[in-house]
LOFI-600047 format. One line per field, with one value per residue (C-alpha): x, y, z; residue number from 1. Coordinates in nm, 4 decimals. Example, Ala and Ser with C-alpha at 12.3 -4.5 7.8 and 13.67 -1.06 7.14 Angstrom:
BEGIN
xx <- 1.2300, 1.3670
yy <- -0.4500, -0.1060
zz <- 0.7800, 0.7140
n <- 1, 2
***
This chain:
BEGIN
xx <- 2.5442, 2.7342, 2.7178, 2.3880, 2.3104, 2.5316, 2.3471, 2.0294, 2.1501, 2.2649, 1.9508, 1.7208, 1.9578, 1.8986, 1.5463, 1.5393, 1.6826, 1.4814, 1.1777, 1.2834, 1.3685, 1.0332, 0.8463, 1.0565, 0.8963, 0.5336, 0.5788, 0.7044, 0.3905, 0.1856, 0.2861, 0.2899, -0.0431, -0.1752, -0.0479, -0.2234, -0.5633, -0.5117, -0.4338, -0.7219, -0.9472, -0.8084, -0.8312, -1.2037, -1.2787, -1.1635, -1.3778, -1.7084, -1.6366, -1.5871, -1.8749, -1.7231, -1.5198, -1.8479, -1.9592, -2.3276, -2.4216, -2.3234, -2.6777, -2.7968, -2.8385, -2.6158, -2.7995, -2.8154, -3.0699
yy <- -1.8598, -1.8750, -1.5029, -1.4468, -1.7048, -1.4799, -1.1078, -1.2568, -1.4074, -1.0615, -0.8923, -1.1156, -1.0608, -0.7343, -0.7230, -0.9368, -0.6769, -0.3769, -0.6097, -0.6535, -0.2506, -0.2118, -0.4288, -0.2859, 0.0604, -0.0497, -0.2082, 0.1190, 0.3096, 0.0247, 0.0702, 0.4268, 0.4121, 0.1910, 0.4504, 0.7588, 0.5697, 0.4274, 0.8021, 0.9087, 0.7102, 0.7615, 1.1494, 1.1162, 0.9154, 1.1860, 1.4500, 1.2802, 1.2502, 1.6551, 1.8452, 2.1495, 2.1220, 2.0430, 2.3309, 2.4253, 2.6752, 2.4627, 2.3329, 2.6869, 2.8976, 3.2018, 3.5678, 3.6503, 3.4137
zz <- -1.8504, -1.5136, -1.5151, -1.5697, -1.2874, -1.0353, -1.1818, -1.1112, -0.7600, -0.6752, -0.7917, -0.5677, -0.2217, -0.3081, -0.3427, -0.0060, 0.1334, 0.0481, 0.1082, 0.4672, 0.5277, 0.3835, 0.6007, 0.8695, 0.7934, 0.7677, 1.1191, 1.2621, 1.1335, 1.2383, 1.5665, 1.5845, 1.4071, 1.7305, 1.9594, 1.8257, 1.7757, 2.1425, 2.2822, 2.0498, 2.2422, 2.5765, 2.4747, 2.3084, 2.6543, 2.8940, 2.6698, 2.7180, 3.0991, 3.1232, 3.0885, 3.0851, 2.7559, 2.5820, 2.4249, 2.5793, 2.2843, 2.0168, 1.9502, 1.9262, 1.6184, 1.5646, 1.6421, 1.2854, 1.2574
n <- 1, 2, 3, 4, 5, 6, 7, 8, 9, 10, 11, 12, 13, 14, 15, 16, 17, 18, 19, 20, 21, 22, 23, 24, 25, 26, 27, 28, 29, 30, 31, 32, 33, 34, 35, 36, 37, 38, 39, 40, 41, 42, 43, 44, 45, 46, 47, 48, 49, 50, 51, 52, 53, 54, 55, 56, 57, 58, 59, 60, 61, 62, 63, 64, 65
***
């Protein structure tokens, strides 16, 4: 039994283990996630300030029309 004890002891470190690098991982893209919505915004924001990036004809229909 003593044996079976230590396999299982040694499965559950590992699992810990790859648990944590996991949750390691998901932070990371959490964070980087945060940073591109944050310079989405900042980027969207400085767009609607500058009229002339907005395209002027893009409410118009095309000349086939």
């Amino acid at each position: 039994m003593e044996p079976r004890i230590v396999e299982l002891e040694i499965r559950f470190t590992e699992q810990q283990a790859m648990l944590q690098q996991l949750s390691d991982v998901v932070y990371a893209q959490q964070r980087t996630i945060d940073k591109l919505r944050a310079d989405l915004e900042r980027l969207a924001k400085k767009l609607a300030g500058e009229p002339g990036l907005v395209d002027a004809h893009a409410d118009e229909k095309p000349p086939h029309y």
